[in-house]
C-alpha positions as CSV (number, residue, x, y, z in Angstrom):
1,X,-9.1,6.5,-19.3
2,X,-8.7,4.4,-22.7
3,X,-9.2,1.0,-21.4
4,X,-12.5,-1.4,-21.5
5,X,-13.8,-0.5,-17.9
6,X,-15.6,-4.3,-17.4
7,X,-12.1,-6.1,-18.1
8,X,-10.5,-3.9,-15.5
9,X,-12.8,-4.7,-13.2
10,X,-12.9,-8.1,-13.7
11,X,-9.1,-8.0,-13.7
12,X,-9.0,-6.1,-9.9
13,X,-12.0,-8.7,-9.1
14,X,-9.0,-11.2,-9.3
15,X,-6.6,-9.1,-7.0
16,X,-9.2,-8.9,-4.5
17,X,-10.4,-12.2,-4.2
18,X,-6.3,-13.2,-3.4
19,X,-6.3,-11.0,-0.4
20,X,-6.6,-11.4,2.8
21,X,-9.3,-10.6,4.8
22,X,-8.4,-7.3,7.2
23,X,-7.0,-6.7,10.4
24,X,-8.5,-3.3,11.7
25,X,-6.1,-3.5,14.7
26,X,-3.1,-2.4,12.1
27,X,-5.5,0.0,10.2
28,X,-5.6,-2.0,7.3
29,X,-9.0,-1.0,5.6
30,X,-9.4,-1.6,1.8
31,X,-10.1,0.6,-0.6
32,X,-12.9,-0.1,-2.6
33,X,-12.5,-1.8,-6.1
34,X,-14.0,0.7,-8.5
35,X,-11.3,3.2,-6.5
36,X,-8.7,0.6,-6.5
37,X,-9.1,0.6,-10.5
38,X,-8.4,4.4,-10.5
39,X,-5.2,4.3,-8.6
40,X,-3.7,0.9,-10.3
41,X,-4.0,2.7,-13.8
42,X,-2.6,5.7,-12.0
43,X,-0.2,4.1,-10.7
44,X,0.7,2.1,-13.7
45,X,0.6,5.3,-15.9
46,X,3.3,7.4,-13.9
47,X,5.8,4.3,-12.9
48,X,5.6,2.8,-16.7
49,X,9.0,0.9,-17.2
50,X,10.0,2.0,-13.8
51,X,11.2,-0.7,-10.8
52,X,8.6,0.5,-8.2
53,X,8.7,-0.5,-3.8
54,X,5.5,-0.1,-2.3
55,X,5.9,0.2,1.2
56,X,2.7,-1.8,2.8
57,X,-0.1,-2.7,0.2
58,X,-3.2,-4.4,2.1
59,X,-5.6,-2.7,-0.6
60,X,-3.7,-4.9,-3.4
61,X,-3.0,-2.0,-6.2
62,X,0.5,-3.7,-6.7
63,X,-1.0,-6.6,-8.4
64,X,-3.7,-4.5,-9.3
65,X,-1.4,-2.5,-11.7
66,X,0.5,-5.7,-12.6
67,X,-2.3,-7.3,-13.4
68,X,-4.2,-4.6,-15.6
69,X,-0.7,-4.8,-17.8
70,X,-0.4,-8.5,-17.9
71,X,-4.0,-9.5,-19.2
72,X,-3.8,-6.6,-21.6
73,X,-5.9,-4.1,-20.4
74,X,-3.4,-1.5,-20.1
75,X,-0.3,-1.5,-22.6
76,X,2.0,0.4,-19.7
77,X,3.1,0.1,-16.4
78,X,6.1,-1.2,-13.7
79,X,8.6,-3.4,-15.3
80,X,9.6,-5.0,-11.6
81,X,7.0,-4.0,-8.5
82,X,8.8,-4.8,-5.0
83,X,6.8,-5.0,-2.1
84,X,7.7,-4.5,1.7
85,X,4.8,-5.8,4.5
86,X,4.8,-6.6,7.5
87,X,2.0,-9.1,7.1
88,X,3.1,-12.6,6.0
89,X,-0.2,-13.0,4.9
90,X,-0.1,-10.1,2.3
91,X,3.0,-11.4,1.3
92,X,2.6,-14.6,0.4
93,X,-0.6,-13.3,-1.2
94,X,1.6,-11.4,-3.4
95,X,3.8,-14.2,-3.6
96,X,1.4,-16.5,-5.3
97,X,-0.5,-14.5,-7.1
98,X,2.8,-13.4,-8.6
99,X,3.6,-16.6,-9.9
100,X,0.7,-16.2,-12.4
101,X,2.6,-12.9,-14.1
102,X,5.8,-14.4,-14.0
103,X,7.6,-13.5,-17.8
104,X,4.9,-10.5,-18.0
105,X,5.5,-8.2,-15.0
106,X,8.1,-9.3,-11.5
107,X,6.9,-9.3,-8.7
108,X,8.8,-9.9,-5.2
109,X,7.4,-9.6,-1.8
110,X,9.2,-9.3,1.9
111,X,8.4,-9.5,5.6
112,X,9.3,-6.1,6.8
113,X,8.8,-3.9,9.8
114,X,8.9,0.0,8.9
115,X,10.4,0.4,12.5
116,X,13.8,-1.0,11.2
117,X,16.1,-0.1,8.9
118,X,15.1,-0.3,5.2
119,X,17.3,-3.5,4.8
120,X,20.8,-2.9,2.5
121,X,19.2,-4.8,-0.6
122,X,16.6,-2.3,-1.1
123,X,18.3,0.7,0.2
124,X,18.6,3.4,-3.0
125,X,17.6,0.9,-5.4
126,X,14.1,1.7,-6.5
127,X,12.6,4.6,-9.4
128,X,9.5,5.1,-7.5
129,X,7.7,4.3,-4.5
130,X,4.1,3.9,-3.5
131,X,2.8,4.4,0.1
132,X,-1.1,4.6,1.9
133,X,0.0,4.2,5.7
134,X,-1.8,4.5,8.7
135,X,-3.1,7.6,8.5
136,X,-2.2,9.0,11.6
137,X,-5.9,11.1,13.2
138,X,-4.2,10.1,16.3
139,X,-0.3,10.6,16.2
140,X,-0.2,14.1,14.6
141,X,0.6,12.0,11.3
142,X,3.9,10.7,12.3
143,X,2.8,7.1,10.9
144,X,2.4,9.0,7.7
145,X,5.5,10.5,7.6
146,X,7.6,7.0,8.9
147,X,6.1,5.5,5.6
148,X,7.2,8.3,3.7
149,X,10.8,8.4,5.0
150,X,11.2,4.8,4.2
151,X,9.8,5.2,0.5
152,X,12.4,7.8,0.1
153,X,15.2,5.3,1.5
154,X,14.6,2.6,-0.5
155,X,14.3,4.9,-3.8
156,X,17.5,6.4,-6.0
157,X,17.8,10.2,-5.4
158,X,15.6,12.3,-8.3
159,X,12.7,9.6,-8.0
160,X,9.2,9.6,-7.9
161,X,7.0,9.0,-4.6
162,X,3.1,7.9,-4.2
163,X,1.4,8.9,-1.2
164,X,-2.0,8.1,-1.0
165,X,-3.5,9.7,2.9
166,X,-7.0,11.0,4.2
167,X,-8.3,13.8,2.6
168,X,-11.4,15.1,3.8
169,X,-12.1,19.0,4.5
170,X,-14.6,18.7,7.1
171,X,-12.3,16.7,9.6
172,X,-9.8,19.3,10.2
173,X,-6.7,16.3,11.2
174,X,-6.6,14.9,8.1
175,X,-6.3,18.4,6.6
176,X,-3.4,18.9,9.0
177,X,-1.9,15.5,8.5
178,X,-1.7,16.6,4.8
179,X,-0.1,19.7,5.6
180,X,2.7,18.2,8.0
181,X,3.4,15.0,5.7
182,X,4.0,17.6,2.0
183,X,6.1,20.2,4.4
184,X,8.5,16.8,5.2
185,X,8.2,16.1,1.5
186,X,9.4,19.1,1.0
187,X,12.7,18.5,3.6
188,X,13.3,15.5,1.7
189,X,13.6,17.6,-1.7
190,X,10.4,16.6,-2.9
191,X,7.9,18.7,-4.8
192,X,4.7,17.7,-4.8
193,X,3.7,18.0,-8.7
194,X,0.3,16.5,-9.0
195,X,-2.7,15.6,-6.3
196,X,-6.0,13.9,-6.7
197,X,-8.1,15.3,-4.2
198,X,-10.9,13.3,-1.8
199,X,-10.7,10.0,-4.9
200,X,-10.9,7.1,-2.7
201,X,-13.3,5.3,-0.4
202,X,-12.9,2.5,1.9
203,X,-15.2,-0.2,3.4
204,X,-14.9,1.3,6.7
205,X,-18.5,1.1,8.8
206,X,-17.4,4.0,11.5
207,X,-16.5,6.6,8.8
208,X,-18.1,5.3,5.3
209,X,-17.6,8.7,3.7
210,X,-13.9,9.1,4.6
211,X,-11.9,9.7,1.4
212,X,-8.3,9.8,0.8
213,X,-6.4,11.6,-2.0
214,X,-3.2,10.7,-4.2
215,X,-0.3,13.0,-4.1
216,X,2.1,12.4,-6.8
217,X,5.9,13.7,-5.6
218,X,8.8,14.2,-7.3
219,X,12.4,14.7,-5.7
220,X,14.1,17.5,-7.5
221,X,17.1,18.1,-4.7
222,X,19.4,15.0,-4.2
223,X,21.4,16.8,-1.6
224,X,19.0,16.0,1.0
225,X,18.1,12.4,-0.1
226,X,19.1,10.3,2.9
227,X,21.8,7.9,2.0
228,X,21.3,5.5,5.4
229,X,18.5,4.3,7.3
230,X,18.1,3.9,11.1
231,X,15.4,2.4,13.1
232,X,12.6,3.7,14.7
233,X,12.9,5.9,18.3
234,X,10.3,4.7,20.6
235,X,8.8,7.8,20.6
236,X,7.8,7.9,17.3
237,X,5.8,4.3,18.0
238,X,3.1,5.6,20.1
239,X,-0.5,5.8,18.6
240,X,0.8,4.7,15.5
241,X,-2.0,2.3,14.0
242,X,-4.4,5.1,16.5
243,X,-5.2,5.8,20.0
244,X,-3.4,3.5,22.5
245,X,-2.7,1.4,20.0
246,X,1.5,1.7,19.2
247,X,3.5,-0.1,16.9
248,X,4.6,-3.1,19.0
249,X,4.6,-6.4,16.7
250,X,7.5,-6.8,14.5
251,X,5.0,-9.4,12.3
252,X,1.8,-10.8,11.4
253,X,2.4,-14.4,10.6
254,X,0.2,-16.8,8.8
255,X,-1.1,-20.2,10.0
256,X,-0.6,-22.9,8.3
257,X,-3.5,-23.8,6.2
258,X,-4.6,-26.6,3.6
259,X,-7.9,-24.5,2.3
260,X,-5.4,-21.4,0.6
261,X,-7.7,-19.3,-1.4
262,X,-11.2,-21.3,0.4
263,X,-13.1,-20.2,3.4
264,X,-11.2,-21.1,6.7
265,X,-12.9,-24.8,7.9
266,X,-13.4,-23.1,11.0
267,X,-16.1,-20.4,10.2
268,X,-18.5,-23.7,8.7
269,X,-19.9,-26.6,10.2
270,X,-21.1,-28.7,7.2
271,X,-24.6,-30.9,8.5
272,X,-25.0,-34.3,6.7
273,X,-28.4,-34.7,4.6
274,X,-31.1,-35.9,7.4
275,X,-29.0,-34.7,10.1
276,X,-30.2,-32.1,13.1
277,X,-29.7,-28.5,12.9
């Protein structure tokens, strides 16, 4: 990689003091930031001048990527990133943090639900799209393959696709998970053209070894690019963020707040000088 390592990482020490913190109920675990440095150049590198949708982003490697280009660390990447969450607090995130790149990279960000309809505006409209779901150990990795339908839908037919999922040879479902989700890239007219095996990890306490790899795709048969998008069957909701626990909240919203960017007043009690313990 031909960039000043320290700069990048200061740069993705910016991204990751904007996020929020994590809700492990929807699976959102973040990546770690020397791993998130490796995927936002990746990412940068293979969407360069490219209008890019990233379906979900907890981990932050759309601003990531933006924000390597914009301070100058990398002299490539998106032209216009797009991003579809169903956390309001991601996307406000997004939203203000965006602000900052403004006249250097654009940056939009959206409430949305995967279980509806990719909505008209961003139906067919995108070059690439990037995608690290739920990784489905307990739905047979349908959630996997929900984010992956609804990259394809929002991108024009012959794009490019980012799917970033658990990798990890000695846990045979993620092995299987990977199978199932390149065999429906394949249906889509996808071929897979370059992975990065077992590269990430994730400050997860249960399963602090558990990697994930990046699959780079590329859809070389239009004919079966879907051309409409329909919402979700209830079948294909259950276990989706893991055992017992479906898809069944349409959003996280934010509380209003005055200390944006500060620790929440109600995780501190401040003591005046003199005062008891």
């Amino acid at each position: 990689m031909g960039f000043d390592l320290r700069n990048a990482i200061n740069a993705i020490s910016d991204v990751v003091q904007n996020r929020p913190a994590p809700i492990r109920e929807f699976d959102q675990i973040y990546m770690k930031v020397a791993d998130m440095v490796i995927q936002a150049e990746y990412v940068a590198r293979v969407f360069d001048n490219k209008k890019i949708v990233f379906v979900g982003d907890g981990d932050g490697i759309a601003l990531s990527a933006a924000h390597l280009k914009a301070e100058g660390v990398i002299d490539y990447g998106p032209t216009a990133i797009t991003l579809l969450d169903f956390d309001e607090r991601i996307v406000n995130s997004v939203k203000r943090f965006g602000e900052k790149l403004s006249g250097k990279v654009d940056i939009e960000a959206h409430l949305y639900n995967v279980s509806d309809p990719i909505p008209t505006e961003h139906l067919n409209r995108y070059d690439g799209f990037h995608i690290n779901p739920p990784w489905g150990a307990s739905n047979g990795g349908e959630s996997v393959v929900v984010f992956l339908e609804r990259g394809t839908e929002a991108i024009k037919t012959g794009g490019l696709g980012v799917m970033v999922i658990a990798d990890d040879p000695d846990l045979p479902w993620t092995q299987f998970v990977l199978r199932d989700a390149q065999q429906r890239a394949i249906e889509l007219g996808y071929v897979v053209c370059e992975m990065q095996p077992q590269l990430h990890l994730y400050h997860l306490d249960d399963a602090p070894d558990l990697r994930s790899c990046s699959c780079l795709m590329r859809q070389i048969d239009a004919s079966l690019h879907p051309s409409a998008s329909q919402p979700l069957s209830k079948e294909r909701l259950t276990n989706f963020y893991g055992k017992s626990n479906p898809l069944q909240y349409q959003y996280v919203k934010e509380l209003p707040t005055l200390n944006v960017e500060r620790a929440p007043d109600n995780q501190y009690q401040l003591m005046p000088l003199g005062g008891e313990c």
